[in-house]
Structures are given as C-alpha cells and as structure tokens.
C-alpha positions as CSV (number, residue, x, y, z in Angstrom):
1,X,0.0,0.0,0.0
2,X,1.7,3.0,-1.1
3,X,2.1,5.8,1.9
4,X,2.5,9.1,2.4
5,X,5.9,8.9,3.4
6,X,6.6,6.8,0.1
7,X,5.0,9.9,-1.4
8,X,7.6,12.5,0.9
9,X,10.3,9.9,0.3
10,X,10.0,10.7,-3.5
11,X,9.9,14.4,-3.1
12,X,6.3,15.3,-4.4
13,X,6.0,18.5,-3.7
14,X,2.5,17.8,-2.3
15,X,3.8,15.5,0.9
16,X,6.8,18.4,1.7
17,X,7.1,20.0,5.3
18,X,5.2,23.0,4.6
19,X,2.3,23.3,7.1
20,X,-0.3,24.8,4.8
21,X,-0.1,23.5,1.1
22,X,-1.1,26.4,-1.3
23,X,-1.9,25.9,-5.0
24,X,-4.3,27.3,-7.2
25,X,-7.2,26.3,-9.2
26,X,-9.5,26.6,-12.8
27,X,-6.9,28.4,-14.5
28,X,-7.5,26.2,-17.6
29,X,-11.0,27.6,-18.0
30,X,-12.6,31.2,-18.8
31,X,-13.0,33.3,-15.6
32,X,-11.6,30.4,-13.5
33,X,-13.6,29.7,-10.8
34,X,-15.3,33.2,-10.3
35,X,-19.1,33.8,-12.0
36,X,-18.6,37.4,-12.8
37,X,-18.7,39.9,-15.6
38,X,-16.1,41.9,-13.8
39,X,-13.2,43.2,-16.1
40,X,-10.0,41.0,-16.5
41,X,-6.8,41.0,-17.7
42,X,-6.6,36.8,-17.4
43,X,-7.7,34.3,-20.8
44,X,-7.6,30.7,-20.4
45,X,-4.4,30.6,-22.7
46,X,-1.0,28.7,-22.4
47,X,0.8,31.5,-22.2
48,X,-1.2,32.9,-19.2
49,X,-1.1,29.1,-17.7
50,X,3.1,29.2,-18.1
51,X,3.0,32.8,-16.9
52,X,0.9,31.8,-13.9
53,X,3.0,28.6,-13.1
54,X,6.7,30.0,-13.6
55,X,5.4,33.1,-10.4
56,X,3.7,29.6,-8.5
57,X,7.0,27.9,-9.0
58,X,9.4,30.7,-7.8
59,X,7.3,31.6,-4.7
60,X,7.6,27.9,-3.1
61,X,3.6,27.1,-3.8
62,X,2.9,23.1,-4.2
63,X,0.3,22.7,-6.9
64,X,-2.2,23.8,-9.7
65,X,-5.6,21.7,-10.0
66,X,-8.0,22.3,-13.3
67,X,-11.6,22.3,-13.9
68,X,-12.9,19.5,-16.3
69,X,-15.2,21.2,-18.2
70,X,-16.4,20.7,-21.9
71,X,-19.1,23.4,-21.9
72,X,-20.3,26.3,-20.8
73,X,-23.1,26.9,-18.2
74,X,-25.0,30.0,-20.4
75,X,-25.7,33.6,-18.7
76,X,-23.8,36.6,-20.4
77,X,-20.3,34.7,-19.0
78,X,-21.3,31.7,-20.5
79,X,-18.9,31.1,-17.1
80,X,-16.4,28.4,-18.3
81,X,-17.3,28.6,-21.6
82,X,-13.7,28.3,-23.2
83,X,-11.4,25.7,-21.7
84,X,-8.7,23.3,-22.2
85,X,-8.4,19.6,-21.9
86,X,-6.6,19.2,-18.4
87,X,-4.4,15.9,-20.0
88,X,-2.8,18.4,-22.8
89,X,-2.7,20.9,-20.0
90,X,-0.6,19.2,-17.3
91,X,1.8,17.5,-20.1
92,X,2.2,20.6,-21.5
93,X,3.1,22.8,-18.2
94,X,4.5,19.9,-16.6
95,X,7.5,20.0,-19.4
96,X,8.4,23.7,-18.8
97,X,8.5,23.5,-15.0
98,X,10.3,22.0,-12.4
99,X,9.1,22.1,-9.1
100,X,5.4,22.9,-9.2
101,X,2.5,19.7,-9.0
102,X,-0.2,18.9,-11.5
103,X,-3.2,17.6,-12.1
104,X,-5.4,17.0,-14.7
105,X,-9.0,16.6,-13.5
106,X,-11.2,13.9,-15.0
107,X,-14.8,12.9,-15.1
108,X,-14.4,9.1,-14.9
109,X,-17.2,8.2,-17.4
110,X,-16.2,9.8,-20.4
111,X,-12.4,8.4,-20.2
112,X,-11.7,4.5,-20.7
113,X,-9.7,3.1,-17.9
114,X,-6.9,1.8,-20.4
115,X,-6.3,5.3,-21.8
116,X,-6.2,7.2,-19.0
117,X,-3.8,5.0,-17.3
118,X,-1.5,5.3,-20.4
119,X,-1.9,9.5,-20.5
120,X,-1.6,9.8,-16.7
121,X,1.6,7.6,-16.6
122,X,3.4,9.2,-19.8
123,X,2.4,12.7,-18.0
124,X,4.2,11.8,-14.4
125,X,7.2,10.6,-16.2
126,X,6.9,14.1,-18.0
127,X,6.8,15.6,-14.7
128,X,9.0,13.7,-12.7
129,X,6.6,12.6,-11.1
130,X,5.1,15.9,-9.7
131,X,1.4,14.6,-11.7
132,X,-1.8,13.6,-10.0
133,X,-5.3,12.8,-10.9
134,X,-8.4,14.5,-9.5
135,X,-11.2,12.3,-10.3
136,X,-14.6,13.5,-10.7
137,X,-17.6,10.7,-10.7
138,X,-19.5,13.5,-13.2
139,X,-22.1,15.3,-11.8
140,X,-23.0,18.3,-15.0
141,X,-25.9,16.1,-17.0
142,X,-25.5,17.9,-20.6
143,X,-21.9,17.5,-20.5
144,X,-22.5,13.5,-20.1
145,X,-25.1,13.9,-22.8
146,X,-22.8,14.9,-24.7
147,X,-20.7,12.2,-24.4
148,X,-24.0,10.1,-25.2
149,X,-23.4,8.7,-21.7
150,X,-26.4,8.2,-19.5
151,X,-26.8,10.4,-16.5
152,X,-25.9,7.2,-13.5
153,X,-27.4,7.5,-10.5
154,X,-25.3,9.1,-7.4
155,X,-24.4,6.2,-5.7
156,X,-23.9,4.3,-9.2
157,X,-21.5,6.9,-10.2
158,X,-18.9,5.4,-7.3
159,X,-19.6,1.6,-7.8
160,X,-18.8,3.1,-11.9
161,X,-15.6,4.6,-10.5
162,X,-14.2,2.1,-8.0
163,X,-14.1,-0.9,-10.8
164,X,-12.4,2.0,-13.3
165,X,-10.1,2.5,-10.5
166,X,-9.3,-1.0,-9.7
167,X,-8.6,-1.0,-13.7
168,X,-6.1,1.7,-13.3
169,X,-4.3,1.1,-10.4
170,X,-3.6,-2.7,-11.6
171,X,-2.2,-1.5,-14.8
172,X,-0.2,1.2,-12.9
173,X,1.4,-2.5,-10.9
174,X,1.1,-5.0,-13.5
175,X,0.5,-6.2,-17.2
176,X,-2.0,-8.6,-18.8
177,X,-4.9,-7.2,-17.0
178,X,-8.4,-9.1,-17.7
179,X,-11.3,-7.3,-15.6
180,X,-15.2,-8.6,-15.8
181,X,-17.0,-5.8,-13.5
182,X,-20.6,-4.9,-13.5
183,X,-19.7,-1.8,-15.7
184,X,-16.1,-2.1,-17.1
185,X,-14.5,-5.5,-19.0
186,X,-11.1,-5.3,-20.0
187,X,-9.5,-8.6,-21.5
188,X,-5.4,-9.0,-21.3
189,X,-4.7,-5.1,-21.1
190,X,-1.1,-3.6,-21.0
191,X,0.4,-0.3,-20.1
192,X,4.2,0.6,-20.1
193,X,6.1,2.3,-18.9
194,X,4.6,2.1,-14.8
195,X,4.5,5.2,-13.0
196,X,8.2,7.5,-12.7
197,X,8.3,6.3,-8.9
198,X,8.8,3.5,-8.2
199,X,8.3,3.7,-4.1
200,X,5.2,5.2,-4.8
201,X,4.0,3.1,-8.1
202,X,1.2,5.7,-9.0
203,X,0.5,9.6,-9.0
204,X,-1.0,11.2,-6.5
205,X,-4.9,11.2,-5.8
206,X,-7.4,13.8,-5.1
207,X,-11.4,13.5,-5.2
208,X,-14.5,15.8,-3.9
209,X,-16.7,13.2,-2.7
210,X,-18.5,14.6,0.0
211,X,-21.6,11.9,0.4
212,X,-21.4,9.0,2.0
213,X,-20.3,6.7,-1.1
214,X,-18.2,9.5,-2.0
215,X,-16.1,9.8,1.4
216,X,-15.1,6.1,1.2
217,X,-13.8,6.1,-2.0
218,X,-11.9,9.0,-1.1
219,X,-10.6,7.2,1.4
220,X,-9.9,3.6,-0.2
221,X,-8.2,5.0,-3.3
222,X,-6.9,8.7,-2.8
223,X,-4.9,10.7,-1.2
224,X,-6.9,14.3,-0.3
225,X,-10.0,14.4,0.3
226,X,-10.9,18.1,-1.5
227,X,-14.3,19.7,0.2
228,X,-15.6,23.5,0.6
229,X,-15.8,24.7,3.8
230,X,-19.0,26.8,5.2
231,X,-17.0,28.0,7.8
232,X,-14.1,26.8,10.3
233,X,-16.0,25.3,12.8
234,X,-17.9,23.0,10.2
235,X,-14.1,22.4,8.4
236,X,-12.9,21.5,11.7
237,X,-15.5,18.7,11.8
238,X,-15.0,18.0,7.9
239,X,-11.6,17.2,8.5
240,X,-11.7,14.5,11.7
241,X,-14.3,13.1,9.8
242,X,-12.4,12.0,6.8
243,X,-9.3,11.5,8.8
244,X,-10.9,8.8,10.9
245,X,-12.8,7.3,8.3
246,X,-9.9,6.7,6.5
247,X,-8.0,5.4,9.4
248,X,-10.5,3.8,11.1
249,X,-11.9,1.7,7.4
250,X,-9.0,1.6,5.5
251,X,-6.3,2.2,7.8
252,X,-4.9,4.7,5.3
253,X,-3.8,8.2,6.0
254,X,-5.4,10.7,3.9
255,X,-5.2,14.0,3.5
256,X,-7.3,17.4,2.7
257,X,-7.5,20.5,0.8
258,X,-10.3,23.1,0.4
259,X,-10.5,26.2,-1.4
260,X,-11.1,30.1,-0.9
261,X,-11.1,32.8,-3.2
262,X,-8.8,35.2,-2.3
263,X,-9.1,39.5,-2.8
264,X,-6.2,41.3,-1.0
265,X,-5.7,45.0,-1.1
266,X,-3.6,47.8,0.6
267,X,-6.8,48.5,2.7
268,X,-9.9,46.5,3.7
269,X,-12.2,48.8,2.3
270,X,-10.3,48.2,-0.8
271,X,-10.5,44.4,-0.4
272,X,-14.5,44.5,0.7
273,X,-14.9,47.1,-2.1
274,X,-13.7,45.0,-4.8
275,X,-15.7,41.8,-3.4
276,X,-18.5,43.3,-3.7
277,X,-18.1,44.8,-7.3
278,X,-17.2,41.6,-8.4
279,X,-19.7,39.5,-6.7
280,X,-22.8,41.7,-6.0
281,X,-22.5,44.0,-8.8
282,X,-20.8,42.5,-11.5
283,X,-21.6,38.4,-10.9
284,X,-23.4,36.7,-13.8
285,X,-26.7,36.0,-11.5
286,X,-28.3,34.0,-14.5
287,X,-24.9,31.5,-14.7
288,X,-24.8,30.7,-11.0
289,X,-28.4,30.1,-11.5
290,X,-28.0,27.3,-14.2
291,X,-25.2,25.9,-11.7
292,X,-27.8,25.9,-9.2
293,X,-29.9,24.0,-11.3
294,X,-28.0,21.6,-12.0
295,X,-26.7,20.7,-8.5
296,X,-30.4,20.5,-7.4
297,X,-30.2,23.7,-5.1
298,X,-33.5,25.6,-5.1
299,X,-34.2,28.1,-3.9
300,X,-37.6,26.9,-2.2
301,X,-35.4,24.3,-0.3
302,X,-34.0,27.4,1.5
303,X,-34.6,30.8,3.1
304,X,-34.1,34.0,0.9
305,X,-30.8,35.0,3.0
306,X,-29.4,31.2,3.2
307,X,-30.0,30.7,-1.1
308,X,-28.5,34.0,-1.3
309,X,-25.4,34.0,0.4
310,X,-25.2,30.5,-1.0
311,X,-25.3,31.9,-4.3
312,X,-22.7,34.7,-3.3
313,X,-20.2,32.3,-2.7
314,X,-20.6,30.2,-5.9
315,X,-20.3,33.4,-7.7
316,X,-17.2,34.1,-5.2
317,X,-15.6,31.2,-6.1
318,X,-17.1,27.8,-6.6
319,X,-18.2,28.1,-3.5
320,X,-15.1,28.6,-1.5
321,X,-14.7,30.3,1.9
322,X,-13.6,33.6,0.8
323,X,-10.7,35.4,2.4
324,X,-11.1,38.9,2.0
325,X,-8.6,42.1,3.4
326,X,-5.3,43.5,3.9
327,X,-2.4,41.4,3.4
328,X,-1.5,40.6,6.9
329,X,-5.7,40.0,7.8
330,X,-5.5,37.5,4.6
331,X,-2.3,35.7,6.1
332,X,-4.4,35.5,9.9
333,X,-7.1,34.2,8.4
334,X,-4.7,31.5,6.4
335,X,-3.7,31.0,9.9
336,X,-7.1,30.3,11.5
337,X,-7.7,28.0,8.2
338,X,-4.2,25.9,8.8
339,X,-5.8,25.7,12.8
340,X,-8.6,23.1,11.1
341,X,-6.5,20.7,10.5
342,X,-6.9,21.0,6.9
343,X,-3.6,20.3,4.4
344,X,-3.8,22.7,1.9
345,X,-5.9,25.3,-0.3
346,X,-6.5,26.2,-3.6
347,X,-6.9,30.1,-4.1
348,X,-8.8,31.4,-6.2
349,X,-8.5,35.1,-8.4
350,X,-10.5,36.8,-10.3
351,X,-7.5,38.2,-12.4
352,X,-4.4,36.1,-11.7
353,X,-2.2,38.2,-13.2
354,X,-2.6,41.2,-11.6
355,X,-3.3,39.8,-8.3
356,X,-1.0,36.9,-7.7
357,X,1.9,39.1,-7.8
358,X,1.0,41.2,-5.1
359,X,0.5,37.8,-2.9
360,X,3.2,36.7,-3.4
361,X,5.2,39.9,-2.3
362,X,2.9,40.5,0.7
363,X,0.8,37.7,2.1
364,X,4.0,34.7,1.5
365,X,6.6,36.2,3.6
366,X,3.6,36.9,6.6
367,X,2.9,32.9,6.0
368,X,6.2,32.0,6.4
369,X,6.6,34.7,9.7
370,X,3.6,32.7,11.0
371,X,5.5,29.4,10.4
372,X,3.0,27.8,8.1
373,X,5.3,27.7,5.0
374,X,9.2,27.7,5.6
C-alpha cells in the first residue's frame, strides 16, 4: 500500500514539510472559478497558464488543480465557456517547470480506464513525477449527454468509478490485466512504462466526494480528500471526519485541501470594495443560476438569505470560503484555516495576473513569519 511517506520519500512536492499546502485552481477555464462579468486581464491561454505557473514555481507554492469542463453553463459569461483539456494541460506545463505539481481533473465516465492510465503515466514521467489525478464521478448532466453517456445514479457513479479505479491502479502495478466488472471489461490489457516512482508506483490522488459513497472512496483510493468549507467550525469537523474514516476503514492516511477565493488589497475597504463589485455588482446571476440547477439547489429548499449567500459564494468562487482584506488580515485568516486541520488550499482570483503578484510579495513572507510555509 503505497504511503505518504513513500509519497515525501519521492519528493512530491505535495507531501513536503510546509504546514499549509497552497496551490491554485480553474486556470484552464474562462473566468476560472469566479461567475462574474467583472473586467480582467486573465484568458484561459498557455501562455497565461506558463506565466501563472513559472510566479507559483518561484514563490515555493505546491500545486495547480484544473476544472474538467467541456461546456459552458450560459448567462452573459457563459462562465467556463472556453477551456482546455486538463491531460494536454498538465503535459504541456509539466515540461516547462520543475518544481510545481499537476493535475489533470477527470470525469471518470467519459475516459476509458486503459487510456487514461496510459496519458496519466506518460504525463508523471513528463513531470518527474510531480502529476496527480483528480477524479470527478460526473455530476454536469449535458456534458454527459454529450458524451451520449447516461446520466448514472449518485451512488452508481462510485460503484462506476471504484471498478475504473481498480482497472487503473492494476495497470499502474502489473500487465496482462483481464477485468469482468458490472460496468467495465477489459480482457489481457497492457500499459508501459509504470509510473516514474517506483516507491510510490502511482500519481498522487485527489477526489471531492462529499456523500457517503463519495467519502469512502476518497478514502480507499486517494490521497486528499478536497471539500468546501461553510466555515471553520464546520471544516474543523470536515476534516476529523475524513481523517478517521480513513483510518479507522481503511487504515490509510489521507489527506485534505479546500479552497477560498482570495481579494487582498492595501486597505480593507479596498478588499471589501472589490468583493462586492465583483460579486454583487458584477456576478453573472443567471450562470450561477444554471449551476444551481444543475446541483439540485432551489431556492424553495432554503430561506431568501441562506440561497442567497449560498449563491454569493458560488459566484465568489465555486463556493469557496472567501478570504477577504489587507495582506496581513489575509495571512491571519490563512492562519485560523491551517488551525482546522486541513492540508492545503487552492486560491482562487479573479485576475491572476494582476493579483498573484501582489500575494506573493505580501501575504508569502507573513505565511512563512507565522511558520505555516518555511
């Protein structure tokens, strides 16, 4: 069973000492994660990707995590509209970077077992093995349609994913794979070359499952468990939760990662200010309403205030915990997040090239005063 000290061992920068793992997240897609018409100066290119990756790489942050995403989801945004495949993504950033982690996020039932293990193992040796997977069950309805796969049931969607997995991690071991599964048959199937570790013989894991189903195969196959937090208290619990699960089921240690959009400024009014343009007055309502849709969250299943702040913070950033001030109340609150327990964070921006520059000159060095990065 492959640990995460096999993981530290190799040097993945996602098992290092640094208390608080930071990376960032939906850079591959049009407006990222944030559902706004709010002006800009970020595209969805590779140039903007490399750009973005090379100022990760020289501040010390771990990772950068896509969104899968083959359409849009309408309103005046069309929010994620325009978007890159996150295999071609990762291979191509992994070979013009050195220290920084990928990951190319997939949505298990569109992507045969056979081929993914091929694309995922030829991207880690790429790498260096500084490549994961985030694996998605697929939860978006037209985008399966597309795919002229059938919508599966929730619970269906893990009993789907834990046979594609069991694919994929015995080609990552061995060859002359035959697999008869209730969903999945694979007769005599090969994949060379095995992963570029060999302590760790696979890339590292990440999945969202949040339900019941989607918690234990969390914790059977990966390594983070990724969930949003409401607030710290509720993360605090979020966190034991998995923890123990994992321990306690599959005696494996696993660990997590949330995220937060992030809007620092010189002043807090500045920061507030700027939250609110791009959320209250500038967010594409209509998009975050599709979203809503989609997921199944009505408004009639809510108070006004509850479905409205809930929809604030999808428009925030996927639904993040947002982190919002000056840059040492940004590197507190980074503080109070590390104080859940929780591994890491993606950050989210609404213009990462404007704003991750001033991060990284003002909120890093406060993290690393506070002893949370080193």
């Amino acid at each position: 069973m492959t640990t995460k000290d096999d993981f530290r061992e190799a040097g993945n920068p996602m098992f290092n000492d640094n208390k608080l793992k930071l990376g960032v997240f939906g850079t591959n897609c049009s407006n990222a994660c944030a559902i706004t018409l709010a002006e800009s100066t970020f595209e969805p290119t590779f140039e903007h990707n490399v750009k973005i990756a090379r100022q990760l790489e020289e501040a010390g942050w771990e990772c950068m995590v896509p969104i899968a995403r083959w359409r849009g989801f309408g309103g005046p945004s069309n929010f994620n509209g325009v978007n890159m495949d996150t295999f071609t993504w990762a291979a191509a950033l992994s070979a013009v970077t050195s220290k920084l982690q990928f990951f190319s996020t997939t949505h298990i039932p569109t992507l045969n077992p056979i081929v993914a293990t091929k694309m995922a193992t030829t991207i880690d040796h790429i790498s260096k093995g500084r490549y994961g997977l985030n694996l998605v069950t697929g939860w978006f309805t037209p985008e399966m349609e597309m795919f002229g796969v059938p919508m599966m049931e929730h619970d269906t969607r893990y009993e789907y994913a834990t046979e594609w997995m069991e694919i994929v991690e015995r080609l990552w071991k061995e060859n002359g794979v035959t697999f008869e599964g209730e969903f999945l048959r694979v007769k005599d199937a090969f994949s060379e070359p095995k992963p570029y570790n060999k302590q760790t013989n696979r890339p590292v894991m990440i999945c969202a499952g949040a339900s019941g189903k989607g918690m234990h195969f969390t914790a059977k196959f990966c390594d983070f468990n990724f969930g949003f937090m409401q607030d710290m208290e509720a993360g605090t619990a979020w966190v034991k939760k998995v923890k123990d699960l994992a321990r306690t089921e599959y005696g494996r240690e696993l660990g997590t990662f949330t995220s937060c959009p992030v809007v620092v400024r010189e002043t807090e009014k500045e920061a507030k200010d700027y939250y609110d343009y791009y959320v209250n007055q500038k967010g594409d309502w209509e998009a975050c309403e599709n979203i809503c849709e989609v997921l199944q969250v009505q408004s009639q299943n809510h108070s006004p205030e509850m479905y409205q702040k809930f929809k604030e913070r999808f428009i925030a950033g996927w639904g993040g915990f947002p982190i919002v001030g000056t840059p040492e109340q940004v590197a507190d609150k980074l503080v109070t997040l590390s104080g859940t327990g929780v591994d890491g964070a993606l950050l989210t921006m609404v213009d990462y090239n404007k704003e991750l520059p001033f991060f990284n000159e003002r909120v890093m060095p406060l993290l690393k005063q506070a002893g949370l990065r080193s």
